[in-house]
C-alpha positions as CSV (number, residue, x, y, z in Angstrom):
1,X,4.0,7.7,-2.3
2,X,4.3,3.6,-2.2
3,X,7.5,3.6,-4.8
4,X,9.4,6.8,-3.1
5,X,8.6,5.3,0.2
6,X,10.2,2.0,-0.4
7,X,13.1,3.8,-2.3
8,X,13.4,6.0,1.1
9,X,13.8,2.7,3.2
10,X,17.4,2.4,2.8
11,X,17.8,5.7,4.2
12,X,15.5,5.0,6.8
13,X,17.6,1.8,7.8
14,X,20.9,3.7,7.4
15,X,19.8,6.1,10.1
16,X,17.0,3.8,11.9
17,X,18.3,0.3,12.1
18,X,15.3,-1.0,14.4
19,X,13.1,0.7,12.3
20,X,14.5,-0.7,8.5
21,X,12.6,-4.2,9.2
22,X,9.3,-2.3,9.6
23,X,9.7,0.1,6.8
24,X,8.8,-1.5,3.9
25,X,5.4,-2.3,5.5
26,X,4.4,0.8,7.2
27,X,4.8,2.6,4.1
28,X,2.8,0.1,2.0
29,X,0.2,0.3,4.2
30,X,0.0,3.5,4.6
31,X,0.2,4.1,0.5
32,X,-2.7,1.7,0.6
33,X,-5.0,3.6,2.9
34,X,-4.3,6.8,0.8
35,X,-4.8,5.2,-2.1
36,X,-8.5,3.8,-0.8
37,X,-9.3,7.5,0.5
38,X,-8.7,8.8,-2.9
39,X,-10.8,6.2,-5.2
40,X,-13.7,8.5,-5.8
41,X,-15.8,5.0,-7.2
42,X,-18.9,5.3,-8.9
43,X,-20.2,2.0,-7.9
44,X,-19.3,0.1,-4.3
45,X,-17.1,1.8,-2.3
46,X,-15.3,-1.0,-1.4
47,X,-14.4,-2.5,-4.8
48,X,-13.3,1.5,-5.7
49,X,-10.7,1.1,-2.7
50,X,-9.4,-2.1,-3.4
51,X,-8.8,-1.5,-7.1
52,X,-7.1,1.9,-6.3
53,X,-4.7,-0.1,-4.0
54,X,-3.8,-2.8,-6.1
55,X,-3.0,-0.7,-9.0
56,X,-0.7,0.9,-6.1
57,X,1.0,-2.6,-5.7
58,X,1.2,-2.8,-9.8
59,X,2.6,0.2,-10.4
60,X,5.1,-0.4,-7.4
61,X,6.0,-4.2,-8.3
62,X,8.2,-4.1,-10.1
63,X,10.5,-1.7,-8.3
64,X,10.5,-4.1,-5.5
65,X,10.8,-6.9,-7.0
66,X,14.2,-5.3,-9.2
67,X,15.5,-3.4,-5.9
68,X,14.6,-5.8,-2.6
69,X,15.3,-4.3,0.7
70,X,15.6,-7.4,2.2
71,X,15.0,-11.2,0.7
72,X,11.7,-11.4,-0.6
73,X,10.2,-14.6,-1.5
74,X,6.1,-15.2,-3.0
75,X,4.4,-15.4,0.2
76,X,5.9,-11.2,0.7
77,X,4.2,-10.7,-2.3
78,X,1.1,-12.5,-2.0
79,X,0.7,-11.1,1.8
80,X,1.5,-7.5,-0.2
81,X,-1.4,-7.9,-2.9
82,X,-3.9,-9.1,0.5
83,X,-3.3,-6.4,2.5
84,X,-3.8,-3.8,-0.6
85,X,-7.1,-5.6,-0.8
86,X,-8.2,-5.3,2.8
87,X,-6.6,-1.9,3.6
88,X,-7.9,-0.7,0.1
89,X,-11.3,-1.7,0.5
90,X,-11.7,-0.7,4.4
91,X,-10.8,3.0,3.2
92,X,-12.7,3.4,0.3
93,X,-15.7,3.0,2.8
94,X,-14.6,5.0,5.1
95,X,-14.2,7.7,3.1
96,X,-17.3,7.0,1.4
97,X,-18.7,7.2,5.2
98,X,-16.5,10.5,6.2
99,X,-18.3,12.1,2.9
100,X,-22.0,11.2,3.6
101,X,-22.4,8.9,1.2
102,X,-23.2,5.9,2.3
């Protein structure tokens, strides 16, 4: 989902233009939350959702970093590999929660 989302986001900007900026982040987050739904982690939920997100971003990486939407400097990626973290982590409980495990 994260890699054909970014590859969809020159599409997106060809038939969007306000919404090509935005893109690139809407779908990473969204790939993140997915992927933090769909950790099925045997110990904290939280460390389950966070690991299933970055290997997300690592599998994804290098894709951005070879085809760049836009410029992308180290704070992009470093603000990337924080919010697969957070957005990873905060669905892996939830989903925990939404199964009735807590």
């Amino acid at each position: 989902m994260f890699v054909l989302g970014m590859l969809s986001g020159s599409l997106v900007g060809a038939l969007v233009p306000p919404l090509a900026a935005a893109w690139p982040w809407f779908v990473a987050l969204l790939a993140f939350a997915v992927a933090g739904c769909r950790a099925r982690p045997t110990g904290p939920a939280h460390v389950g959702g966070a690991g299933a997100a970055l290997v997300t971003v690592l599998l994804g990486l290098p894709l951005i970093l070879l085809f760049p939407i836009g410029p992308l400097g180290g704070s992009d990626v470093a603000g990337l590999l924080v919010s697969a973290v957070l957005v990873g982590a905060v669905s892996g409980v939830a989903a925990r929660n939404r199964r009735g495990r807590v």
